[in-house]
Steps between C-alpha positions, in 0.01 A plus 500: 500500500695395156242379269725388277749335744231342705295394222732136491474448857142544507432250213749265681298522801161466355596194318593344806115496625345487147290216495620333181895501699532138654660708778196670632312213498752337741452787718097471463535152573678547813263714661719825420368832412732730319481933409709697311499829641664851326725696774203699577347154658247511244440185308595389200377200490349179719491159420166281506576363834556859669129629304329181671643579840435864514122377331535752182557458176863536363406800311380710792881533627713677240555885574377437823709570829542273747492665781214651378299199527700326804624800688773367769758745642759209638451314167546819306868609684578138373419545167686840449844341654502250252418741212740785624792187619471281221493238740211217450299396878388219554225337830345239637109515634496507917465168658065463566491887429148502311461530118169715432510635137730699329655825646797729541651266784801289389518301805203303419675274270815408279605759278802598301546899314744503235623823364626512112680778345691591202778342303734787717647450774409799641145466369192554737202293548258481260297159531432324847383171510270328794433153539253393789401125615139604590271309600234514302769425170621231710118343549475544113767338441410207693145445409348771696499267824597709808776259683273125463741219372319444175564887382845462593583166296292639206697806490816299498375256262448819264801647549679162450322476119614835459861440555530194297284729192732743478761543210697687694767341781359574852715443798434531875837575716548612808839673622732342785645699752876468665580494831513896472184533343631563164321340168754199435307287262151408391282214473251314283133493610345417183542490123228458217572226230598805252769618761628142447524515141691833474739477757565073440475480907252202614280611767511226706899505502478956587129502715650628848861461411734857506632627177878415661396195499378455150723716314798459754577890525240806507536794244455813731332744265210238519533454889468888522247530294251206646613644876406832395151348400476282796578688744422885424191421300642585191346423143635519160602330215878430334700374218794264591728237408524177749841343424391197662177393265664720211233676417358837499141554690273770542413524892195646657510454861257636763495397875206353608563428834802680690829287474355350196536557088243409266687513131372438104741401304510573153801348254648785280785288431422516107449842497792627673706275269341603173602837570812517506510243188295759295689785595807307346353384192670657183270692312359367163591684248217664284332387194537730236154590340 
């Protein structure tokens, strides 16, 4: 592996499930445990949630293989077709299949691998990401109940504060279907108040509304991109202009359930268009000692 060339990617990775990042503590929040993995399948780096579900401290992972400590033929063919495709995989648990503690075996609950490579086309994999709903981050998450009522709404009441604390825009969506099966448009689930104040949309004029219907025609490089999260469990982040709120944004979307996007927001509106303005300035001319 690149050192130099990965060395980006990695940070980029890591800061996604550094504790500080409002981002991971979405994910924490949710009940979702997240590993960065190098293209040997040994990790990188876990986040909080993933440490408390596997019951060891966050430090006892890096350098460490995983199939090493969860050794799981079927799981491990998956893993090396999405490293050697390039192709992120995505599942959902068994319906009443058991959920002991962690192991090798993917089946046991929702999971997406995402593989990330170079700026090249032609690059190879170099970073894989895994994201896991277990259940022990998902009884965290809510309280450390195990399926009573109370656990549940306390959960939700938590990740409710959390949504309306954040600085960031959050967004829920799911994508729409055609008659063909093909993604079409998307909908509003759910907003946070700071989603409202960077994109000037009310909430209770988008909440389950499709974007065609609020901005009256869909840009397709965000349809692509929110399928591709919704519906091959792809992650990632991206700069873009919407031409419809005028404004640049910073996306990080993940898919927390399949057919669904989870997205933070962030406005780089001012720094896109400072720029260019700088770049343009004439120079000043210098003061002569």
């Amino acid at each position: 592996m690149n050192a130099t060339s990965s060395a980006p990617i990695e940070r980029q990775l890591v800061a996604g499930i550094d504790s500080r990042s409002p981002w991971a503590t979405v994910l924490e929040q949710a009940g979702v445990a997240v590993a960065v993995l190098d293209a040997d399948f040994s990790f990188v780096r876990v986040s909080p949630a993933y440490a408390s579900a596997i019951g060891r401290p966050a430090a006892f992972f890096p350098g460490r293989g995983y199939f090493e400590l969860f050794p799981h033929a079927a799981s491990e063919a998956v893993f090396r077709q999405v490293r050697d495709a390039r192709v992120a995989r995505a599942g959902m648990a068994l319906p009443g299949r058991p959920q002991p503690g962690h192991g090798g075996e993917l089946e046991r609950w929702n999971w997406s691998l995402t593989p990330f490579a170079g700026r090249a086309k032609s690059a190879s994999t170099q970073y894989l990401v895994l994201t896991i709903q277990h259940p022990a981050a998902q009884r965290a998450a809510s309280g450390g109940a195990s399926g009573d009522e109370s656990g549940r709404f306390a959960g939700e009441w938590r990740l409710r504060r959390l949504f309306e604390s954040l600085t960031s825009g959050f967004a829920l969506h799911e994508i729409v279907l055609d008659a063909a099966g093909k993604p079409c448009d998307y909908r509003f689930l759910e907003v946070n108040v700071a989603f409202e104040a960077i994109s000037g949309l009310e909430r209770s004029r988008i909440i389950g509304r499709c974007a065609s219907a609020v901005f009256g025609e869909i840009d397709s490089r965000w349809l692509e991109r929110f399928a591709a999260v919704a519906l091959d469990g792809d992650c990632g982040q991206f700069d873009d202009y919407h031409a419809d709120l005028d404004r640049h944004y910073r996306v990080t979307a993940y898919c927390p359930e399949h057919g669904q996007i989870a997205a933070v927001y962030d406005d780089v509106t001012t720094l896109r268009t400072a720029a260019p303005a700088a770049a343009s300035a004439p120079e000043r001319p210098q003061e002569r000692p």
